[in-house]
C-alpha positions in Angstrom: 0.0 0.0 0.0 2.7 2.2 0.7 4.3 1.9 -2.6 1.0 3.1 -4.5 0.6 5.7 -2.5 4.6 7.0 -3.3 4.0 5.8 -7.1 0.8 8.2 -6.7 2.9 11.1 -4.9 5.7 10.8 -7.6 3.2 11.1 -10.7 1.1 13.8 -9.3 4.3 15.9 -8.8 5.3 15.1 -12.3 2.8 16.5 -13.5 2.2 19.4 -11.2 5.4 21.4 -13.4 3.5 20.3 -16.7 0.1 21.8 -15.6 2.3 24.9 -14.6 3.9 24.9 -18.3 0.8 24.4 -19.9 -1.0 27.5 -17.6 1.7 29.6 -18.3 2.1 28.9 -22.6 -1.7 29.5 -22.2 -1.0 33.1 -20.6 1.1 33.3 -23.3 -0.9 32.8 -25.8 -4.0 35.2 -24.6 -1.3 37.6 -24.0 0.2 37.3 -27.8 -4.1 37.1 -29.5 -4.7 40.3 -26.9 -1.8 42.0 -28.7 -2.6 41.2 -32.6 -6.3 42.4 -31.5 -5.2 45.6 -29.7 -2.8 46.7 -32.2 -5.5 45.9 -35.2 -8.3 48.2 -33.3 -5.6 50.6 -33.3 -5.1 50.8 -37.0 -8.6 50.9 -37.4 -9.4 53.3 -35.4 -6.4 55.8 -36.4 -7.5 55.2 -40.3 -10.8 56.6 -38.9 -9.5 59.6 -37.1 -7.4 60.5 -39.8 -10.7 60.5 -42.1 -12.3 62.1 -39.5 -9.3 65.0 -39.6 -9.6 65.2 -43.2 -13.2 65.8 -43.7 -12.6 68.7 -40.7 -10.4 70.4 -42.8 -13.0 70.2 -45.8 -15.6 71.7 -43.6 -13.4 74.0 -42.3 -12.4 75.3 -45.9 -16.0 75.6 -46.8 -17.2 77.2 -43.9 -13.9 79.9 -44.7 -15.1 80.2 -48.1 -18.9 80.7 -46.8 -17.9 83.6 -44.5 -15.8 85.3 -47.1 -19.0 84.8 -49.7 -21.3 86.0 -47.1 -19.1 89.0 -46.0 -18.2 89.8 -50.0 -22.4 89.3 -50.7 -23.4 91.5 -47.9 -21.0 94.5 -47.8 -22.7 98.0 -47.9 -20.6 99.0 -51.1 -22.5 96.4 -52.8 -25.8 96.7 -51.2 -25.5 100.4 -52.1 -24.6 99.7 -55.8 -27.4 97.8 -56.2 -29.8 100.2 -54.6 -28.8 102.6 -56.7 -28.9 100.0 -60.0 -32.3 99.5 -58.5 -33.4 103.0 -58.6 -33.9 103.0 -54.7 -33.3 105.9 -52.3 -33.9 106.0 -48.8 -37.2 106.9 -47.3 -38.0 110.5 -46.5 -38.8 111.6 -42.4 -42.3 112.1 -43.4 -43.1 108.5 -45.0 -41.3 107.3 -41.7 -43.6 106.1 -39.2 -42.3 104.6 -35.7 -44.6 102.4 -33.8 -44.4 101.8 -30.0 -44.9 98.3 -29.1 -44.4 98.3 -26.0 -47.8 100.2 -24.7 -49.9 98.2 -26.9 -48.9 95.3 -25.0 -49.8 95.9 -21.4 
């Protein structure tokens, strides 16, 4: 009986540095497949930032040109050249009428 029991002892610590080998090469391996899956998320998600940047700088060059349009469309010089293309002049004091809003609401 007592020679089972030492043949038992033996092969269980046998195996004891084997199960610690295999625990560790599986660390290993989760380790190495949670690399390759970081480092690909990374790549795809700095291919979308840099679309991301790029259609930025579109907008941003639009909205530049917009202002520009809006401040070359809306400048006095030009309102007033087109008034006067327009045959319009600026109302006399008498056709002037000021209404006070502010009594008729209380």
């Amino acid at each position: 009986m007592r020679l089972n029991m030492n043949v038992a002892l033996k092969h269980t610590f046998l195996t004891m540095p084997a199960l610690i080998v295999f625990l560790l090469s599986s660390l290993v391996f989760i380790s190495a497949l949670s690399v390759v899956y970081v480092k690909s998320q990374h790549r795809t998600l700095f291919i979308k930032q840099q679309k991301l940047e790029s259609q930025r700088d579109k907008i941003h060059t639009e909205w530049t040109q917009l202002l520009l349009e809006e401040s070359t469309w809306g400048s006095y010089t030009r309102v007033g050249n087109l008034a006067k293309q327009l045959k319009m002049q600026a109302p006399k004091a008498r056709n002037v009428h000021i209404i006070d809003l502010s009594s008729s609401a209380k």
